[in-house]
PDB file of N, CA, C and O in Angstrom:
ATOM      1  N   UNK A   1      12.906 137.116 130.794  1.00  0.00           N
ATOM      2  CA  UNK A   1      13.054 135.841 130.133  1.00  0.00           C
ATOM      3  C   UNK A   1      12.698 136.020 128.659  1.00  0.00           C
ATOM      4  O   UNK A   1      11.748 136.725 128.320  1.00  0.00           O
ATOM      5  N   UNK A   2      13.505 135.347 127.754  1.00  0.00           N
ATOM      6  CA  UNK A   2      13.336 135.591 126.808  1.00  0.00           C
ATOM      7  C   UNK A   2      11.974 134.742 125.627  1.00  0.00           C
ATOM      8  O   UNK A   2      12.235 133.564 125.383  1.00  0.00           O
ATOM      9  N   UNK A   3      10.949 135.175 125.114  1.00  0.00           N
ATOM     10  CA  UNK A   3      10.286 134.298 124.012  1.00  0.00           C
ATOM     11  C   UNK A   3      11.060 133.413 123.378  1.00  0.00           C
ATOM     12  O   UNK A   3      12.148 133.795 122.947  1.00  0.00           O
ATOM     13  N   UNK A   4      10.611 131.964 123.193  1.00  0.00           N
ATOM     14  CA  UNK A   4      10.797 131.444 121.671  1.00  0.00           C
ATOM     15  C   UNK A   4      10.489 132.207 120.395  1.00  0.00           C
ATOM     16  O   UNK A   4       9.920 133.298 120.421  1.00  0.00           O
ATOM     17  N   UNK A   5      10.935 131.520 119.116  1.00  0.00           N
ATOM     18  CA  UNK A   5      10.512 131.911 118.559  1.00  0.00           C
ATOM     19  C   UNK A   5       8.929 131.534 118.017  1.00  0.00           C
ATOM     20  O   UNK A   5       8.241 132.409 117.491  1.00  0.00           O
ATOM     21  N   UNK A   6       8.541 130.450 118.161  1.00  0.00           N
ATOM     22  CA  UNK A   6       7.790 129.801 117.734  1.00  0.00           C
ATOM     23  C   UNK A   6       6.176 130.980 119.008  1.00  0.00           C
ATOM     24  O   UNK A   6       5.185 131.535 118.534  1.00  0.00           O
ATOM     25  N   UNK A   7       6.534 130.937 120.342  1.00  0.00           N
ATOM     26  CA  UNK A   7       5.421 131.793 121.356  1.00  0.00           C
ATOM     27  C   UNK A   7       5.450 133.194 120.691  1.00  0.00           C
ATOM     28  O   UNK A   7       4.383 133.761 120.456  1.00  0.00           O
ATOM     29  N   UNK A   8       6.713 133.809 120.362  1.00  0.00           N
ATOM     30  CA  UNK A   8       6.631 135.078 119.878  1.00  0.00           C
ATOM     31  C   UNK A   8       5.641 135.273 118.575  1.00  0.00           C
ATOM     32  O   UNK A   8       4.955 136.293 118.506  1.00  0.00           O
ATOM     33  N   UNK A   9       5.596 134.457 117.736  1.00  0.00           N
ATOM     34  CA  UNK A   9       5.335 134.655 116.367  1.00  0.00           C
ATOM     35  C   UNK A   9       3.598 133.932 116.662  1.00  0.00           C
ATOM     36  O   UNK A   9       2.880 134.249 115.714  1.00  0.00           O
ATOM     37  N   UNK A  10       2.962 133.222 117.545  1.00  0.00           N
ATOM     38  CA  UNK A  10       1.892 132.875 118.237  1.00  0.00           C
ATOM     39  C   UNK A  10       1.267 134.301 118.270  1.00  0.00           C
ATOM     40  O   UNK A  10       0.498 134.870 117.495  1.00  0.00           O
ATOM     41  N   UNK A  11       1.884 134.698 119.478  1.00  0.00           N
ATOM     42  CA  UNK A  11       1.569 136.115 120.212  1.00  0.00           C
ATOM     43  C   UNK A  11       1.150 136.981 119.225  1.00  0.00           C
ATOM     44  O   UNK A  11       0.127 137.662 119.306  1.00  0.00           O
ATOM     45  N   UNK A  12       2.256 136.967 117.882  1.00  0.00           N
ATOM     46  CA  UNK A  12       2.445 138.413 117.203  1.00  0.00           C
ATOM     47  C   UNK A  12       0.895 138.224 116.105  1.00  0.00           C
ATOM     48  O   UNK A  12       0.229 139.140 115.624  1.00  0.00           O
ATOM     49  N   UNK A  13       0.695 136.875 115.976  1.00  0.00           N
ATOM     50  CA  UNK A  13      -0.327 136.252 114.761  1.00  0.00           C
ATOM     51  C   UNK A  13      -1.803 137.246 115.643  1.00  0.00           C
ATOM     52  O   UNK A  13      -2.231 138.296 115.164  1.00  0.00           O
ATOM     53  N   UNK A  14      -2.346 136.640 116.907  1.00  0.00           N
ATOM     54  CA  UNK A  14      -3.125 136.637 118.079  1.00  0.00           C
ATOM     55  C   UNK A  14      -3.192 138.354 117.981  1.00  0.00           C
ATOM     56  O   UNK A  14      -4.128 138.865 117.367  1.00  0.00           O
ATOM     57  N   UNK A  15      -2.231 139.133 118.567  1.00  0.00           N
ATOM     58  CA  UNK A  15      -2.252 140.168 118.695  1.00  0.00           C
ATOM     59  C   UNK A  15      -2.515 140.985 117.620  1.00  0.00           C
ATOM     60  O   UNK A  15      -3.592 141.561 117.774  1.00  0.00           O
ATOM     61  N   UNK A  16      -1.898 141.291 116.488  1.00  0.00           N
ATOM     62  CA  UNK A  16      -2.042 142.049 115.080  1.00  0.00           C
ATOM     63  C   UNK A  16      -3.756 141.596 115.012  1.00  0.00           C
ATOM     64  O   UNK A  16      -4.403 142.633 115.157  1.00  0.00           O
ATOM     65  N   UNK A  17      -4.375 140.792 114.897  1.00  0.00           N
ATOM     66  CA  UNK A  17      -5.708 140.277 114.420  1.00  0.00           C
ATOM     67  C   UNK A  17      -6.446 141.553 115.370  1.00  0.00           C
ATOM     68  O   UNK A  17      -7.149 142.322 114.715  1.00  0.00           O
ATOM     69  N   UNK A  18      -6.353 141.772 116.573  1.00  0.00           N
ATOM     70  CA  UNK A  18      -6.916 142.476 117.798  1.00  0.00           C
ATOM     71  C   UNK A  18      -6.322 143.703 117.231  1.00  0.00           C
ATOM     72  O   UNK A  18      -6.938 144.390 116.415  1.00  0.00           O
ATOM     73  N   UNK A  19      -4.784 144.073 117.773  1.00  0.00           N
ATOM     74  CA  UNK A  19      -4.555 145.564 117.492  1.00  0.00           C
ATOM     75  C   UNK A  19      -4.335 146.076 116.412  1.00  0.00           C
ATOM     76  O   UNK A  19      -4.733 147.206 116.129  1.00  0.00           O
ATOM     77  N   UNK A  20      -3.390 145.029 115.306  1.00  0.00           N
ATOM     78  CA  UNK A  20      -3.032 145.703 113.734  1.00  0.00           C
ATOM     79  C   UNK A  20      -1.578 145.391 114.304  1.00  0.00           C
ATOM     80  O   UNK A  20      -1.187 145.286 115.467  1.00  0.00           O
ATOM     81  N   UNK A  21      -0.879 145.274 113.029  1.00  0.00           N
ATOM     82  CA  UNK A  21       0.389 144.738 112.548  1.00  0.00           C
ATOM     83  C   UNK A  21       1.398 145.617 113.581  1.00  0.00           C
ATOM     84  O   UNK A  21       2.288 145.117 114.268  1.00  0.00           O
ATOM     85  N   UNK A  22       1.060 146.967 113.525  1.00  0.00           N
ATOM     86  CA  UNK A  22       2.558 147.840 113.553  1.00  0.00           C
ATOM     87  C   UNK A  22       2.318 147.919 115.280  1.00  0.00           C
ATOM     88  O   UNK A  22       3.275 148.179 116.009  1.00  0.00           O
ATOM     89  N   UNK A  23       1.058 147.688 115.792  1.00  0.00           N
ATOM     90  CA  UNK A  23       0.995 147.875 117.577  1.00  0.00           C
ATOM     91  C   UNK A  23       1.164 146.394 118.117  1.00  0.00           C
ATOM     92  O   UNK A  23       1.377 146.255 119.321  1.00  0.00           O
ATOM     93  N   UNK A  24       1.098 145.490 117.453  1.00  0.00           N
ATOM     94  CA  UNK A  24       1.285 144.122 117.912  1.00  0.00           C
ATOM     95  C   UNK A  24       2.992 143.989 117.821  1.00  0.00           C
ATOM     96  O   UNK A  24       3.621 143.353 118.666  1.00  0.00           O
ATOM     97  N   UNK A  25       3.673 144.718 116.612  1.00  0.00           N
ATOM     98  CA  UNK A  25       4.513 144.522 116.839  1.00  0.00           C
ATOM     99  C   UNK A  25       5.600 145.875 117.493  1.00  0.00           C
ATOM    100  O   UNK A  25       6.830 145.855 117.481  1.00  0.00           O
ATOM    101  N   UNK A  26       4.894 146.758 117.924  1.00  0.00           N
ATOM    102  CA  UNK A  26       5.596 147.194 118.831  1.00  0.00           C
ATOM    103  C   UNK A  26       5.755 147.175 120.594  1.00  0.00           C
ATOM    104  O   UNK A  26       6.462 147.733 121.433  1.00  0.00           O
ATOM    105  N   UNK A  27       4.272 145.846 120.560  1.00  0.00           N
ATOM    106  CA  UNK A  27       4.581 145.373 121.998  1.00  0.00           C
ATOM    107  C   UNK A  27       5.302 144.558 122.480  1.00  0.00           C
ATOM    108  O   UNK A  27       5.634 144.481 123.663  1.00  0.00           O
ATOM    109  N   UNK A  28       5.822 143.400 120.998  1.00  0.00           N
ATOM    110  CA  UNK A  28       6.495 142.312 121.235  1.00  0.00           C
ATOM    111  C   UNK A  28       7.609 142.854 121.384  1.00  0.00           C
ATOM    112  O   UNK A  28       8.320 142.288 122.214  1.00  0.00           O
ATOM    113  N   UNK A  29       8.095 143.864 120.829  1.00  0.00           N
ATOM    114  CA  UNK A  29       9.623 144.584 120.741  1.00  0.00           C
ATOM    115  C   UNK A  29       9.929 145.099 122.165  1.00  0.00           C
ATOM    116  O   UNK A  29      11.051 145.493 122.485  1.00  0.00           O
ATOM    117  N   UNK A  30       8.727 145.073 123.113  1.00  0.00           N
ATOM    118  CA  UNK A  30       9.371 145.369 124.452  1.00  0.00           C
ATOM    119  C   UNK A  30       9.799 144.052 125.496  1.00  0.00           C
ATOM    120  O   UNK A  30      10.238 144.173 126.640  1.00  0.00           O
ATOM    121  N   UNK A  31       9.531 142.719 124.729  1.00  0.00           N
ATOM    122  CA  UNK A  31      10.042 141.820 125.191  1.00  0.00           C
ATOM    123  C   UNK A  31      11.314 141.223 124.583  1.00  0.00           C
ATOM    124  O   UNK A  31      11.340 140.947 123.384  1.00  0.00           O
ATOM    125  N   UNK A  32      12.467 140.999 125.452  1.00  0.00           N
ATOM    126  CA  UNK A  32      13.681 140.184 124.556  1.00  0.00           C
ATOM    127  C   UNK A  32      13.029 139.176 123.712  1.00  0.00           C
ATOM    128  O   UNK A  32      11.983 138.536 123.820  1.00  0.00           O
ATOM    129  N   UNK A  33      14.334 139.255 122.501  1.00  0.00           N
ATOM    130  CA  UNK A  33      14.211 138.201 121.584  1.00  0.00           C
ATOM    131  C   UNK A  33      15.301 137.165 121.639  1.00  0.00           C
ATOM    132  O   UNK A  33      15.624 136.439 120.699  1.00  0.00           O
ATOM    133  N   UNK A  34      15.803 137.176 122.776  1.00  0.00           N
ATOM    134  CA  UNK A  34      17.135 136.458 123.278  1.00  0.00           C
ATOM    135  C   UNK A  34      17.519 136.463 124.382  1.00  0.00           C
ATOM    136  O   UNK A  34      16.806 137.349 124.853  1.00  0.00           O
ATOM    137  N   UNK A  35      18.128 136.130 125.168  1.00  0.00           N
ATOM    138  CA  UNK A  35      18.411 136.156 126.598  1.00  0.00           C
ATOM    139  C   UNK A  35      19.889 137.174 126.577  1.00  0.00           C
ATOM    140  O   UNK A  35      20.280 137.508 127.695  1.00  0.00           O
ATOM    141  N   UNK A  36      20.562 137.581 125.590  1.00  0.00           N
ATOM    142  CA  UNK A  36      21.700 138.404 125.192  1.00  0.00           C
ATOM    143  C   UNK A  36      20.779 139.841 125.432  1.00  0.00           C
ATOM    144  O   UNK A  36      21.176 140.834 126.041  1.00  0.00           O
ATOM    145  N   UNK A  37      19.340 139.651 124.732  1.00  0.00           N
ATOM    146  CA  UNK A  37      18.576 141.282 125.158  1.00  0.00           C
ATOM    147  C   UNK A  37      17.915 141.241 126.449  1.00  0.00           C
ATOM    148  O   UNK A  37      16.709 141.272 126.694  1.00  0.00           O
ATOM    149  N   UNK A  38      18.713 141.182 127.079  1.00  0.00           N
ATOM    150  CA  UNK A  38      17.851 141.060 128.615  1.00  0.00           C
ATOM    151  C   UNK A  38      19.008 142.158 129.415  1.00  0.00           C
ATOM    152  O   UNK A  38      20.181 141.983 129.744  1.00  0.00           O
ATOM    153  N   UNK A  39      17.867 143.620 129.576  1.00  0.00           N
ATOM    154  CA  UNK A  39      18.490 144.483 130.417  1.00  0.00           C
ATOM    155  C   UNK A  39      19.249 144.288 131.154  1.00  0.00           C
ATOM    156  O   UNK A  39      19.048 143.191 131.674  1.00  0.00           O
ATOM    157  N   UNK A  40      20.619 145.085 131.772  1.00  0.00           N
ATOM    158  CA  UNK A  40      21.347 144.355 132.746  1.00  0.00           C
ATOM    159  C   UNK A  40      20.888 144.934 133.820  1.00  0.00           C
ATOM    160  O   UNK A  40      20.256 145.956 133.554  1.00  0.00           O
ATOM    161  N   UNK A  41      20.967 144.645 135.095  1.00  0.00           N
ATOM    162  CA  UNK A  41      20.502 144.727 136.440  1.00  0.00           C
ATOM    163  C   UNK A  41      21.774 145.839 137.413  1.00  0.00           C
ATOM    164  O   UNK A  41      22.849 146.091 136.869  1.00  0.00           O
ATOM    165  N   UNK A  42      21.530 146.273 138.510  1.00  0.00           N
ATOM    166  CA  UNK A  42      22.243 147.101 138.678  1.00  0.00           C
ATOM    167  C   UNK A  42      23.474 146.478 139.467  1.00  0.00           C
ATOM    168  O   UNK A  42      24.650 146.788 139.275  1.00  0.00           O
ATOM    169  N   UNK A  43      22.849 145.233 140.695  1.00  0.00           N
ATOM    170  CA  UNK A  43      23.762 144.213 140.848  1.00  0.00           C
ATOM    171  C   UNK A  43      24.904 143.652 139.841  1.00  0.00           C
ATOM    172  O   UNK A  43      26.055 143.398 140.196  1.00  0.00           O
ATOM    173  N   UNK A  44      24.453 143.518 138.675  1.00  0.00           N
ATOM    174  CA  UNK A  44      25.531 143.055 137.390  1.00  0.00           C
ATOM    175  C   UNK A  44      26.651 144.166 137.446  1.00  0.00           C
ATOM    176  O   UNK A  44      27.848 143.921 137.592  1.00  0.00           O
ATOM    177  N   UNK A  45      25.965 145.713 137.277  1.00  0.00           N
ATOM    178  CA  UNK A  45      27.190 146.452 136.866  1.00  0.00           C
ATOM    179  C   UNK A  45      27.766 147.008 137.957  1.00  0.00           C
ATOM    180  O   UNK A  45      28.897 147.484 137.860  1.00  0.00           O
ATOM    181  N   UNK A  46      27.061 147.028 139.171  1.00  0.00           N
ATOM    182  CA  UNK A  46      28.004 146.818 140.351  1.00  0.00           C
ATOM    183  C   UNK A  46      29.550 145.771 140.774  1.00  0.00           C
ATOM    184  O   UNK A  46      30.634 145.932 141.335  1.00  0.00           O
ATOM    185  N   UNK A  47      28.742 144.628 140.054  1.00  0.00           N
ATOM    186  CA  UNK A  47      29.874 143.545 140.028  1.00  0.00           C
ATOM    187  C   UNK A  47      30.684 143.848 139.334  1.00  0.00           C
ATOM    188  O   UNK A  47      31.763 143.397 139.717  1.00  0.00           O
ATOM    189  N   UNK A  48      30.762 144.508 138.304  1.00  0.00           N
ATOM    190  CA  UNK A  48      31.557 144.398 136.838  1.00  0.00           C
ATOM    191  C   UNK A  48      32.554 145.819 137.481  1.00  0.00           C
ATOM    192  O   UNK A  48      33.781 145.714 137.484  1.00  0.00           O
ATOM    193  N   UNK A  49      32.011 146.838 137.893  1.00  0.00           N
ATOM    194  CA  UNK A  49      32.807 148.185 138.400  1.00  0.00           C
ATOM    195  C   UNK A  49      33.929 147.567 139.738  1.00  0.00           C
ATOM    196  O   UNK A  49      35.135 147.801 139.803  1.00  0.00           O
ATOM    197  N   UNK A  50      33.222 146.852 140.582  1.00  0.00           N
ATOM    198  CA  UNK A  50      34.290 146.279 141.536  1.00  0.00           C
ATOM    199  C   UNK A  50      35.357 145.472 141.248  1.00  0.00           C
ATOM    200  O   UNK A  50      36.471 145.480 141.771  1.00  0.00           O
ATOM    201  N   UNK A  51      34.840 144.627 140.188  1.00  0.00           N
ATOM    202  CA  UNK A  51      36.080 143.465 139.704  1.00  0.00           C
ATOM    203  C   UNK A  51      37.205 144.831 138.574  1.00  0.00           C
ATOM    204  O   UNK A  51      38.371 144.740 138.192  1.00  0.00           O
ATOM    205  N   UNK A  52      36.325 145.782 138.401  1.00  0.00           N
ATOM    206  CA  UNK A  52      37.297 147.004 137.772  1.00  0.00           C
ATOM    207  C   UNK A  52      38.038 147.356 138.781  1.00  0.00           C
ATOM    208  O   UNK A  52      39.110 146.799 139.017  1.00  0.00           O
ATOM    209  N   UNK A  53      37.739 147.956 139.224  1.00  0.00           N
ATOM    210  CA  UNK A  53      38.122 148.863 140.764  1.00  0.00           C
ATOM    211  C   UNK A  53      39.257 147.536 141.210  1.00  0.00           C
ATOM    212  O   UNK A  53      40.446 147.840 141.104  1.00  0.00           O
ATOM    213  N   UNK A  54      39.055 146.620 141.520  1.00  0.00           N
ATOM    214  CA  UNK A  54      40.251 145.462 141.962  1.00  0.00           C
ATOM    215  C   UNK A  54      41.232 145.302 141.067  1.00  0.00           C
ATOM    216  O   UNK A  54      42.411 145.204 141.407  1.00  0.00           O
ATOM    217  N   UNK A  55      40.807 145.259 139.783  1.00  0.00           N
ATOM    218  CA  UNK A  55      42.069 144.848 138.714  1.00  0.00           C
ATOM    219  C   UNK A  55      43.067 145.796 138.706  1.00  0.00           C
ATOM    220  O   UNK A  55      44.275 145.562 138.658  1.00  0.00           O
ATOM    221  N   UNK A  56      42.187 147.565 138.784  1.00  0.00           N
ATOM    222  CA  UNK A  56      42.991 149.108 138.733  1.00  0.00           C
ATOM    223  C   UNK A  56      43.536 148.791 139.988  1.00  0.00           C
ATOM    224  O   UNK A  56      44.693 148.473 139.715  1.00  0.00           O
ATOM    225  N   UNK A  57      43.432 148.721 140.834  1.00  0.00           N
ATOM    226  CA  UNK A  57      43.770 149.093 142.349  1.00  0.00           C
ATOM    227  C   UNK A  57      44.972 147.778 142.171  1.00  0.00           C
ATOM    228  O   UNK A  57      46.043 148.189 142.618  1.00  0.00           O
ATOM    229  N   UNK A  58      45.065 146.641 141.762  1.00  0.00           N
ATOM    230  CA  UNK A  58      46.542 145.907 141.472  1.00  0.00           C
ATOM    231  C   UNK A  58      47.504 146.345 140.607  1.00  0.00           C
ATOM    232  O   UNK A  58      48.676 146.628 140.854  1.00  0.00           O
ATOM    233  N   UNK A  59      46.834 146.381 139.437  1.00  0.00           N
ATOM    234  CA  UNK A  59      47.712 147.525 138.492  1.00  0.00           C
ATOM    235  C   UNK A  59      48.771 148.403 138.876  1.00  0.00           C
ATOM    236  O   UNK A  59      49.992 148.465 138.734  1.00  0.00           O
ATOM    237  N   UNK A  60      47.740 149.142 139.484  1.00  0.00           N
ATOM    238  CA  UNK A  60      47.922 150.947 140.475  1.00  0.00           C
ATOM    239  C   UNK A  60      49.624 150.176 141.119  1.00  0.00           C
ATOM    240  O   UNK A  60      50.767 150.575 140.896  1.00  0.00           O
ATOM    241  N   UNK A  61      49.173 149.044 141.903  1.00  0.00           N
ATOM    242  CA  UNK A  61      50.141 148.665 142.924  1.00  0.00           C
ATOM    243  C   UNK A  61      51.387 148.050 142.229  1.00  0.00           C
ATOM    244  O   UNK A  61      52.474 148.408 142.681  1.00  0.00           O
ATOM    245  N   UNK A  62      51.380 147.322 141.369  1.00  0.00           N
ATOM    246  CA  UNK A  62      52.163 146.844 140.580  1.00  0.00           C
ATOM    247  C   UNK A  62      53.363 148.192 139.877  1.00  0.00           C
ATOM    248  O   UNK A  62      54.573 148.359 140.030  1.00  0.00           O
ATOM    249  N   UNK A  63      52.458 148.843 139.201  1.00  0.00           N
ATOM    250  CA  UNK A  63      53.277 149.770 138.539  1.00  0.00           C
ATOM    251  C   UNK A  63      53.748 150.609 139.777  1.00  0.00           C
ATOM    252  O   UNK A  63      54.934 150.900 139.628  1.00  0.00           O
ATOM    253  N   UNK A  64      53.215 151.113 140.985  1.00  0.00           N
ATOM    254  CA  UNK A  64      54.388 151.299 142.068  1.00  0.00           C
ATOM    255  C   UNK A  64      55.416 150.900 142.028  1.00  0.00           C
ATOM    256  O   UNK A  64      56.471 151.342 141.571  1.00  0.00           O
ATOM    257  N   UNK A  65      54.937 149.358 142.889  1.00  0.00           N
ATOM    258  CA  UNK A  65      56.317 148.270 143.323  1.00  0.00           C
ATOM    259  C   UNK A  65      57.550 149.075 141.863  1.00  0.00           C
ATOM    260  O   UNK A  65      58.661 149.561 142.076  1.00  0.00           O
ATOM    261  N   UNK A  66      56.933 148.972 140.670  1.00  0.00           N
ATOM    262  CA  UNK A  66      58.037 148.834 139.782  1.00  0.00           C
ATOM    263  C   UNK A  66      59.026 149.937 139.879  1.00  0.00           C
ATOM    264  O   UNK A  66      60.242 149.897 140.067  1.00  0.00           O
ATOM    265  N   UNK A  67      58.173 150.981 139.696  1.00  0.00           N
ATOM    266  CA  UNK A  67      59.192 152.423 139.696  1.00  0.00           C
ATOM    267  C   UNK A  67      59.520 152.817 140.827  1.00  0.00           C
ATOM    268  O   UNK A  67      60.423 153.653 140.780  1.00  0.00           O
ATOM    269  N   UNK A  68      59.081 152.507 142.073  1.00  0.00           N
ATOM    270  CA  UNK A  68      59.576 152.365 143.027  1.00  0.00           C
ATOM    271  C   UNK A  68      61.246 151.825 142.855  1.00  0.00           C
ATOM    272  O   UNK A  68      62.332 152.404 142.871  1.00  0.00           O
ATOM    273  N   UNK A  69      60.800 150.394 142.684  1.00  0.00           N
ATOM    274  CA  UNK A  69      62.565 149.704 142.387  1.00  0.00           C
ATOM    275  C   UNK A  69      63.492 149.729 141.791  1.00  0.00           C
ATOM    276  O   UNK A  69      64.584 149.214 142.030  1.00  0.00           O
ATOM    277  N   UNK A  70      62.846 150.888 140.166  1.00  0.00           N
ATOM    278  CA  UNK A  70      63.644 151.666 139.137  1.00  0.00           C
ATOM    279  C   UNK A  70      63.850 152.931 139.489  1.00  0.00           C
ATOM    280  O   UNK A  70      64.508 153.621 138.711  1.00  0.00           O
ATOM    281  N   UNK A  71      63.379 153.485 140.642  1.00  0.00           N
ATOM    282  CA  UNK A  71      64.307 155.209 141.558  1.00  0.00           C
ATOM    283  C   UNK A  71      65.292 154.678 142.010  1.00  0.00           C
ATOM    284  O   UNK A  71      66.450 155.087 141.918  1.00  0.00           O
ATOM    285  N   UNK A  72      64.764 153.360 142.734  1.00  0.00           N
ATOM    286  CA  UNK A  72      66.008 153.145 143.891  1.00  0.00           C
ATOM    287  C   UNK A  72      67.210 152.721 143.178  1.00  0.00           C
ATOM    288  O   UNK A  72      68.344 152.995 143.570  1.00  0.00           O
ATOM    289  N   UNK A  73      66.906 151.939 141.956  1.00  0.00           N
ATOM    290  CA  UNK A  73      68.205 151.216 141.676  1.00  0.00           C
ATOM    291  C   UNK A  73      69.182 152.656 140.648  1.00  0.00           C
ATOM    292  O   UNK A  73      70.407 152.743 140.568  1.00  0.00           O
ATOM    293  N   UNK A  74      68.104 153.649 139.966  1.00  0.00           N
ATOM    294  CA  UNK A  74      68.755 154.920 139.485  1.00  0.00           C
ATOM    295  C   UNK A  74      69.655 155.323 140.487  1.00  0.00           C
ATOM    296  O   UNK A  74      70.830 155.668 140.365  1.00  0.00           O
ATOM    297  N   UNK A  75      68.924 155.232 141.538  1.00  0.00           N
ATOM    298  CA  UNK A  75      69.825 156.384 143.078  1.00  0.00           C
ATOM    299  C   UNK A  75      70.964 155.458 143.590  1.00  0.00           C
ATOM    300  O   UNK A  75      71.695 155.848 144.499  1.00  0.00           O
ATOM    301  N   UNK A  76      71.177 153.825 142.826  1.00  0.00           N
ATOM    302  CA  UNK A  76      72.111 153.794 143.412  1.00  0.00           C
ATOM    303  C   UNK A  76      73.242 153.515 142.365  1.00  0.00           C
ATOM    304  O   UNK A  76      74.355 153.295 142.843  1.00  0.00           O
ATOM    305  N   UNK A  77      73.098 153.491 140.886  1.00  0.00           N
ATOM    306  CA  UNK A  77      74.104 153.920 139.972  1.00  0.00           C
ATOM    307  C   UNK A  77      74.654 154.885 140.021  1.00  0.00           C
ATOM    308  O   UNK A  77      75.874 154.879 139.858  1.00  0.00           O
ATOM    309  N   UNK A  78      73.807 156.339 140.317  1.00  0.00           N
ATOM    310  CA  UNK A  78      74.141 157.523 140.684  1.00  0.00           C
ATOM    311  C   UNK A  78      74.986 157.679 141.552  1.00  0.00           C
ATOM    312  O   UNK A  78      75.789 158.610 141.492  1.00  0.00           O
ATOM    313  N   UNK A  79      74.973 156.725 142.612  1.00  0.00           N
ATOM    314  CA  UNK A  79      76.253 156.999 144.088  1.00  0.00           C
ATOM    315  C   UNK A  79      77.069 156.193 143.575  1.00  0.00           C
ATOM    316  O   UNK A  79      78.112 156.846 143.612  1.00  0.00           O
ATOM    317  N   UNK A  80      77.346 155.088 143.057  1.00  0.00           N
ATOM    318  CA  UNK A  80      78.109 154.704 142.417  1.00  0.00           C
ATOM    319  C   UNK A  80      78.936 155.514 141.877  1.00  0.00           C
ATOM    320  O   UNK A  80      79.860 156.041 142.497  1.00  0.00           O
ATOM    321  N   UNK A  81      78.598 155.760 140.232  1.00  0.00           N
ATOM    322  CA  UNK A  81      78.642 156.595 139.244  1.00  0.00           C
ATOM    323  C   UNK A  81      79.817 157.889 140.192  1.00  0.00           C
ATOM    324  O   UNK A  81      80.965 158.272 139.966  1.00  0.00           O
ATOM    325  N   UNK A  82      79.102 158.123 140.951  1.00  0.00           N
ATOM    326  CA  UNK A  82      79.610 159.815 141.662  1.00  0.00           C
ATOM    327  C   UNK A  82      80.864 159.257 142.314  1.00  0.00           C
ATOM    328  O   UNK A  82      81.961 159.637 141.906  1.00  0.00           O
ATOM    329  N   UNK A  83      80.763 158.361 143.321  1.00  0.00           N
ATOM    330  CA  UNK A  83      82.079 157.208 144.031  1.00  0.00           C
ATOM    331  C   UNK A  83      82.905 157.944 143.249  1.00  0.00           C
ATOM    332  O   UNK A  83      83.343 159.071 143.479  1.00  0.00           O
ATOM    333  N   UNK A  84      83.187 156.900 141.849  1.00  0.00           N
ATOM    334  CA  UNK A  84      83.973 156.178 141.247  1.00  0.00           C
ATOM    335  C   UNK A  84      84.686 157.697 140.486  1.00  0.00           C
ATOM    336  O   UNK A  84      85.896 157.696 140.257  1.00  0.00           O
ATOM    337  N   UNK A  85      83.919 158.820 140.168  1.00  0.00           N
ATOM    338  CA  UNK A  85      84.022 159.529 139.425  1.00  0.00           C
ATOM    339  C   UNK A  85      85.261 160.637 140.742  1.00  0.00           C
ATOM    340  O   UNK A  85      86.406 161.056 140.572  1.00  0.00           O
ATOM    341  N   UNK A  86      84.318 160.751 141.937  1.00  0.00           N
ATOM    342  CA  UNK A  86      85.582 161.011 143.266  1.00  0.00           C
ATOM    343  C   UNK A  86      86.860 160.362 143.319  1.00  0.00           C
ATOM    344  O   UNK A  86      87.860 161.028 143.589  1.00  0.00           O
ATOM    345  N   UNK A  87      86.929 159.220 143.107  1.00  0.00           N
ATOM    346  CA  UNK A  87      88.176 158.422 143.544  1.00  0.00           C
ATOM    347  C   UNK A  87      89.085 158.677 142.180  1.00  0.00           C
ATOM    348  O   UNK A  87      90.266 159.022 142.224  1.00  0.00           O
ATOM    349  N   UNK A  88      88.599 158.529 141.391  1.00  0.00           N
ATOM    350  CA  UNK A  88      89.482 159.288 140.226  1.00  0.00           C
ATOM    351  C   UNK A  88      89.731 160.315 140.442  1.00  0.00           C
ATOM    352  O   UNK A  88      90.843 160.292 140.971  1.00  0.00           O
ATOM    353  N   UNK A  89      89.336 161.427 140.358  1.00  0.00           N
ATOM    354  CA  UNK A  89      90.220 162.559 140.812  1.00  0.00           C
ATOM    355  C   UNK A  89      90.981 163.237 142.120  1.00  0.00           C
ATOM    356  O   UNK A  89      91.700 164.230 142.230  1.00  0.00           O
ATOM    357  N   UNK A  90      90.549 162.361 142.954  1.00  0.00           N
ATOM    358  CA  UNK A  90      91.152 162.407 144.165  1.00  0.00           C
ATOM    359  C   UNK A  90      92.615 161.457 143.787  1.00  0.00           C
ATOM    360  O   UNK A  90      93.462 161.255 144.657  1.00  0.00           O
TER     361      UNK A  90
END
């Protein structure tokens, strides 16, 4: 959870008096100064790799389906193509 600013700067007044400026303020620096600095959890980047893993894995499938349906429709200009190119010289 993150300090205010107003508890942080309490703390930092309180503390420096006891330890000195540069150890008071290198204890506050191990607490966020925002809820944006708040370590992420392993649950979070678990979530974030699966909703990856789902988006790739549609993708993946999508760009199949496609070239899949761009062989088949090549393979069948090609018999075409070949037909038409037989019946002419026949």
């Amino acid at each position: 959870m993150a300090l205010s600013e107003k508890i942080r700067s309490s703390i930092y007044q309180q503390l420096s008096e006891l330890l000195g400026e540069e150890e008071a303020a290198a204890l506050l620096s191990q607490f966020p100064a925002s809820d944006l600095d708040v370590p992420v959890t392993k649950e979070f980047v678990r979530a974030e790799l699966a909703e990856l893993e789902a988006r790739m894995g549609e993708r993946f499938r999508q760009q199949t389906m496609w070239m899949a349906g761009t062989m088949l429709t090549g393979v069948g200009v090609a018999t075409a193509v070949t037909s038409l190119v037989t019946s002419l010289l026949t």
